[in-house]
C-alpha positions as CSV (number, residue, x, y, z in Angstrom):
1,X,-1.7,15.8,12.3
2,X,-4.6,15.6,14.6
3,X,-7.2,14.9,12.5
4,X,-11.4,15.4,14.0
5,X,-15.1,15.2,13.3
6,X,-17.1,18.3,14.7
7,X,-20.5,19.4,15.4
8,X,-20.2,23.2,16.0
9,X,-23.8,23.0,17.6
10,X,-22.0,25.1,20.1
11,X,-20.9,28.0,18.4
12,X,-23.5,30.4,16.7
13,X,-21.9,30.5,13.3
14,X,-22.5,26.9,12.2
15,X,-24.3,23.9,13.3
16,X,-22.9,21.4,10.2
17,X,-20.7,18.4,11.2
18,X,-17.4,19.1,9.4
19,X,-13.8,17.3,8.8
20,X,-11.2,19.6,11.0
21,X,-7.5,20.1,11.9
22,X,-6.5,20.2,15.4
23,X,-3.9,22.7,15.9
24,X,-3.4,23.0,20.3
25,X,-6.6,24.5,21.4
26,X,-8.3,25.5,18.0
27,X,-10.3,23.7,15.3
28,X,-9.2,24.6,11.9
29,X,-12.7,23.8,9.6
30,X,-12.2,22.4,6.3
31,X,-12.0,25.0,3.8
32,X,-15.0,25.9,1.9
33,X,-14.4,25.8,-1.5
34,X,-16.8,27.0,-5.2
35,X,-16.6,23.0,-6.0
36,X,-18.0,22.4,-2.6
37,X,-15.7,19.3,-2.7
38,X,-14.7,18.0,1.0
39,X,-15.5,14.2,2.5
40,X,-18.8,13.6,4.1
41,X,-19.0,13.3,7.7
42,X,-19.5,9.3,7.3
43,X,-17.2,9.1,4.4
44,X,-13.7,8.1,5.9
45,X,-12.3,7.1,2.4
46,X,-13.3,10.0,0.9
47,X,-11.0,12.0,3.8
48,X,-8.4,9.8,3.4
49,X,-7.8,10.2,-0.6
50,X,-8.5,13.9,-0.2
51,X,-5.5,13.6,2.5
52,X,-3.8,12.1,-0.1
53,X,-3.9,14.0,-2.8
54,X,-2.7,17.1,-0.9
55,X,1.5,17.7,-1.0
56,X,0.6,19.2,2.4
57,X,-3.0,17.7,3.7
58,X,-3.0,20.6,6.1
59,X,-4.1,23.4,3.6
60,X,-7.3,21.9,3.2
61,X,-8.2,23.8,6.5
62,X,-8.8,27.1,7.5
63,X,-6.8,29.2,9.7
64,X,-9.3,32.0,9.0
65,X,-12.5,30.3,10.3
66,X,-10.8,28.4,13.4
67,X,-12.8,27.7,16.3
68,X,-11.7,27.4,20.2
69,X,-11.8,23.9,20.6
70,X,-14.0,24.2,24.1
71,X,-16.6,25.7,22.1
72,X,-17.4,22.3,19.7
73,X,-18.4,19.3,19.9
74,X,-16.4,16.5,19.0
75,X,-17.7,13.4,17.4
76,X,-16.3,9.4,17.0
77,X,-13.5,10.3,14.5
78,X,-15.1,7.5,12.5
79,X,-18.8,7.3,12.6
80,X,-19.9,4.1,10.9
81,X,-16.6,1.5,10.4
82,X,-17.5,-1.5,8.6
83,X,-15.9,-3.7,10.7
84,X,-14.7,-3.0,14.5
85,X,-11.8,-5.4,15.7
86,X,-11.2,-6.4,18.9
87,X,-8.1,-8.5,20.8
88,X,-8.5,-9.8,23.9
89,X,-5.8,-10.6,26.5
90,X,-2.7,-8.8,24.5
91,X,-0.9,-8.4,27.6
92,X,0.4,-10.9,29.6
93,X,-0.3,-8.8,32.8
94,X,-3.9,-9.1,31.7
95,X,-4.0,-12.3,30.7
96,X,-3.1,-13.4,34.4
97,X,-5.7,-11.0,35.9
98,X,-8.2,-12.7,34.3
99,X,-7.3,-16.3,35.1
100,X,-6.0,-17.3,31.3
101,X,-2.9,-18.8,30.2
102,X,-1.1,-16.1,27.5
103,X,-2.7,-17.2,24.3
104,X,-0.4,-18.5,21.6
105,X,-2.6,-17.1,18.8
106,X,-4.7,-13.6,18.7
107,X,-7.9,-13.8,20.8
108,X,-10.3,-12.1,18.1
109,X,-13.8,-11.1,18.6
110,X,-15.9,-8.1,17.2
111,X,-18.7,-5.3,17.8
112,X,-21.6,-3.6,16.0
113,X,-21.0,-0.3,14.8
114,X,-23.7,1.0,17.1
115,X,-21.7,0.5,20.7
116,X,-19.4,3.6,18.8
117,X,-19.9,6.5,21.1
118,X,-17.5,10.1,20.7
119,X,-15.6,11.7,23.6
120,X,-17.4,14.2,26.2
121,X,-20.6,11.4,25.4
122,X,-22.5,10.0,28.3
123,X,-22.5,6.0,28.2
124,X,-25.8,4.9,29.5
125,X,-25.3,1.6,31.1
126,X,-28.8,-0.5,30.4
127,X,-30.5,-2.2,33.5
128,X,-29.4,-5.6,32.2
129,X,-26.2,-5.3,32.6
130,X,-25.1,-5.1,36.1
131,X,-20.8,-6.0,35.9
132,X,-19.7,-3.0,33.7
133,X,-16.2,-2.9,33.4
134,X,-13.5,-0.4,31.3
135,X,-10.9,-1.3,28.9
136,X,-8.4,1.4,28.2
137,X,-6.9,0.6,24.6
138,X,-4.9,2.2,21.7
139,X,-6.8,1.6,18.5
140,X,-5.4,1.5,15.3
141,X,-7.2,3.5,12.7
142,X,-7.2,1.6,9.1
143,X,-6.5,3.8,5.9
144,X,-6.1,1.4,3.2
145,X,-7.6,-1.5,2.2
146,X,-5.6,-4.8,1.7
147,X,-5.8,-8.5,2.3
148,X,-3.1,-11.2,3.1
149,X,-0.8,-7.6,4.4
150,X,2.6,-9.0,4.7
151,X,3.9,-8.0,8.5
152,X,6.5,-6.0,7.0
153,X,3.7,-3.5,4.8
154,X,0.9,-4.3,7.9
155,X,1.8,-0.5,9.2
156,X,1.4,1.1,5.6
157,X,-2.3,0.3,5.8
158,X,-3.1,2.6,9.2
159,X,-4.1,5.9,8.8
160,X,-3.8,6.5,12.2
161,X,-4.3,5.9,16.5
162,X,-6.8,6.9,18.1
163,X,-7.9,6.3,22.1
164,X,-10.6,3.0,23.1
165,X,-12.3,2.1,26.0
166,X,-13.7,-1.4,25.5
167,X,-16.5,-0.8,28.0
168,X,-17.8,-4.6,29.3
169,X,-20.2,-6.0,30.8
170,X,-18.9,-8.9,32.7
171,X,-21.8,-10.5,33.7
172,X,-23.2,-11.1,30.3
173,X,-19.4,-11.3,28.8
174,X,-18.8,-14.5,31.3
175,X,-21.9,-15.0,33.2
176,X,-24.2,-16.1,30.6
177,X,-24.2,-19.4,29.1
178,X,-21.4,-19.6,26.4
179,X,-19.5,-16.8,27.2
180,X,-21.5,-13.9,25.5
181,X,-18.6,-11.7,24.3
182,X,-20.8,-9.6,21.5
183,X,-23.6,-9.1,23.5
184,X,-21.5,-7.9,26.8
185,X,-19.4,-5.6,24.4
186,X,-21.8,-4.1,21.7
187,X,-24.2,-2.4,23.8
188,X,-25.1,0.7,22.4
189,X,-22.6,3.3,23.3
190,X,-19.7,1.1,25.3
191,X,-17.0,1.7,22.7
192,X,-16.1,5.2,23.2
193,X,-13.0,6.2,20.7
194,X,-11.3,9.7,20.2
195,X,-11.1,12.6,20.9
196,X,-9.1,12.7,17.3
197,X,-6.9,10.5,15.2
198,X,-3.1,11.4,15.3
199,X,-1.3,10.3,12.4
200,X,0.5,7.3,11.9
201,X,3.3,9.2,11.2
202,X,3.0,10.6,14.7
203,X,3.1,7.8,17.1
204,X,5.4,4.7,17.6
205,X,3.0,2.0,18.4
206,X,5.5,-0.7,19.9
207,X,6.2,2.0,22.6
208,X,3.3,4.4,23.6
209,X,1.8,4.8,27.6
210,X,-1.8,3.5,27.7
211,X,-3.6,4.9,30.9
212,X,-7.2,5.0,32.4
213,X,-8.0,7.2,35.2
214,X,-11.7,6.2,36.8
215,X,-12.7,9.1,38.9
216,X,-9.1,10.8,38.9
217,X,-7.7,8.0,40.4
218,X,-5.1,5.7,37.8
219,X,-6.5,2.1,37.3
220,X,-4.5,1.3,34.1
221,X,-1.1,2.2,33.1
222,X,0.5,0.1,30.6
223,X,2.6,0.3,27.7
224,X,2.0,-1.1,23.9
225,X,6.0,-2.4,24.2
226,X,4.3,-5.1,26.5
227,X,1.8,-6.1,24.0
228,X,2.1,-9.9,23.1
229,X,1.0,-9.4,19.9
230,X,1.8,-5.9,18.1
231,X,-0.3,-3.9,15.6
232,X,1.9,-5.1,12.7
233,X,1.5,-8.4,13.4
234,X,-2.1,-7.9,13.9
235,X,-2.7,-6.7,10.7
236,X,-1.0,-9.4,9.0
237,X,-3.5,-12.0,10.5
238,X,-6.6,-10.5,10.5
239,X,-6.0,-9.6,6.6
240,X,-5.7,-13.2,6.1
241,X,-9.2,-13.5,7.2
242,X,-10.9,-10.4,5.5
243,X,-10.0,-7.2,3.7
244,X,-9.4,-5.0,5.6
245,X,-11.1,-1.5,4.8
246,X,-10.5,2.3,5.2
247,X,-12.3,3.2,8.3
248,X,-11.7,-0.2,10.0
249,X,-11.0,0.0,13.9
250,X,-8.5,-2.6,15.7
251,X,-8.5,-2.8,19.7
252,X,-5.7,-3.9,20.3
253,X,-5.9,-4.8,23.7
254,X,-6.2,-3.6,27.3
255,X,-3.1,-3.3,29.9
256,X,-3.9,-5.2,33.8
257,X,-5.9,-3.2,36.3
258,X,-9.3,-4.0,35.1
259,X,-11.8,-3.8,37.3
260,X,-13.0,-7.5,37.1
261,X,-9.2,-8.4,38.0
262,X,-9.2,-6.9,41.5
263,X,-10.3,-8.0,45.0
264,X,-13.0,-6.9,45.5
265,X,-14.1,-6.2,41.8
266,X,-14.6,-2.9,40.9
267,X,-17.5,-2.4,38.6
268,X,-18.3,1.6,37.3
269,X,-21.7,3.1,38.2
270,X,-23.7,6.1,37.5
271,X,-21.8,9.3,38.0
272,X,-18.1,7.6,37.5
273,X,-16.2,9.7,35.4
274,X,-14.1,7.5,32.9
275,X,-10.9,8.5,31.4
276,X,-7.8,7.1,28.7
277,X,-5.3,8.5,28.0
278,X,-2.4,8.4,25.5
279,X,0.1,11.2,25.6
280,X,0.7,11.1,21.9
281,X,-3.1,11.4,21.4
282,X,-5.1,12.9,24.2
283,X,-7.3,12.3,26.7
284,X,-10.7,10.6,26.1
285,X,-13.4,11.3,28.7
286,X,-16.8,9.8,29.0
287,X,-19.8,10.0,32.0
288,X,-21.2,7.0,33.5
289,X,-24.9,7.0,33.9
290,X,-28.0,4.6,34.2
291,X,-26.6,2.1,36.5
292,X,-28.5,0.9,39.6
């Protein structure tokens, strides 16, 4: 299933933000009901258990009110996660491009909620930051909550994939004193996800194409099979740390061809037209605008 948050500002019968099914180019709403019962837009464990309790989750949506899918607006598929997860060099590739050694344990660092942006959203790049780079990355959705996840139940716990770009800004992620990874990477709007979440039951993570296309030309093309350190195992040592919650987003890392690892670098700027895509999932497309 293809599961979205939608604003149909666009269309003249509602402007609500609503829970949907994607079924090829319609939005199926879900279903209004006399209980009134659905998930709030912000409430990602409330959709999950309401998934959950369905012998078929796809009857909670309506056939009869679908919309054209051009005609919506879709939103971040998860609008507030407690916790945003990020790994850095996961492939080798990458790893070289970027002058490092292929780390022997997860490189782990986070984000604030705000840099969350949806697909179709313009990402404003701010006058301080003057190195923006993109990340493309397939981001595992969390579903259910657990600590100290054995590797062998890690995948139980995802809900689903959805697309990442890890937008960076280099100068402030290496050329501040320290090494200023939050700072370079939480700025409001540079981590786009969507345009949905597929099912986990719809997507092999060990072996899924990665791409980003920056203008239509391909800068990115990896696979997750080349991932040093897969989403299973992930999940296994971050839970050590933490609980892991419903809602929870892991980055699990970007494939070579970023634009700090070429000669010349290649930094985005106002007008570039950003896109990832995972064939599995779709295509995530975001606007570049604000930079000098």
């Amino acid at each position: 299933m293809k599961i979205a948050l939608f604003s149909g500002e666009n269309d003249q019968k509602t402007g609500e933000e609503c829970w949907s099914l994607i079924v090829e180019d319609r939005v199926l709403p879900w279903k209004a009901t006399d209980s009134g019962g659905r998930p709030e837009p912000d409430d990602f464990s409330g959709l999950v258990e309401f998934l959950a309790l369905e012998n078929d989750p796809t009857d909670l949506f309506d056939p009869a009110s679908s919309l054209v899918l051009s005609d919506v607006r879709l939103l971040a598929p998860v609008q507030s996660p407690e916790e945003i997860l990020c790994i850095g060099k996961n492939y080798a590739a990458h790893a070289a491009e970027m002058g490092g050694e292929v780390p022997e344990k997860p490189v782990v660092f986070g984000m604030f909620a705000s840099a969350v942006t949806g697909p179709g959203c313009d990402v404003e790049i701010p006058d301080l930051a003057t190195q923006v780079d993109y990340e493309a990355e397939l981001v595992a959705v969390i579903g259910k909550a657990g600590r100290n996840i054995p590797r062998s139940r890690a995948l139980e716990h995802v809900f689903g994939y959805t697309c990442g770009n890890d937008i960076t800004s280099r100068d402030w992620q290496k050329g501040q004193p320290g090494g200023q990874w939050l700072l370079g990477k939480s700025i409001d709007g540079f981590a786009p996800v969507g345009p949905w979440i597929v099912t986990a039951d719809e997507l092999d993570p060990d072996n899924t194409d990665v791409k980003l296309r920056l203008n239509g030309e391909t800068m990115q093309s990896g696979n997750t099979g080349n991932l040093i350190f897969p989403v299973d195992y992930l999940i296994e040592h971050l839970s050590r740390f933490f609980t892991l919650r419903p809602g929870d987003l892991i980055f699990t890392g970007t494939p070579e061809g970023v634009g700090a690892g070429r000669t010349p670098p290649l930094f985005m700027k106002d007008g570039d037209v950003v896109e990832v895509e995972i064939p599995e999932i779709g295509i995530l497309r975001n606007r570049i605008t604000g930079s000098r």
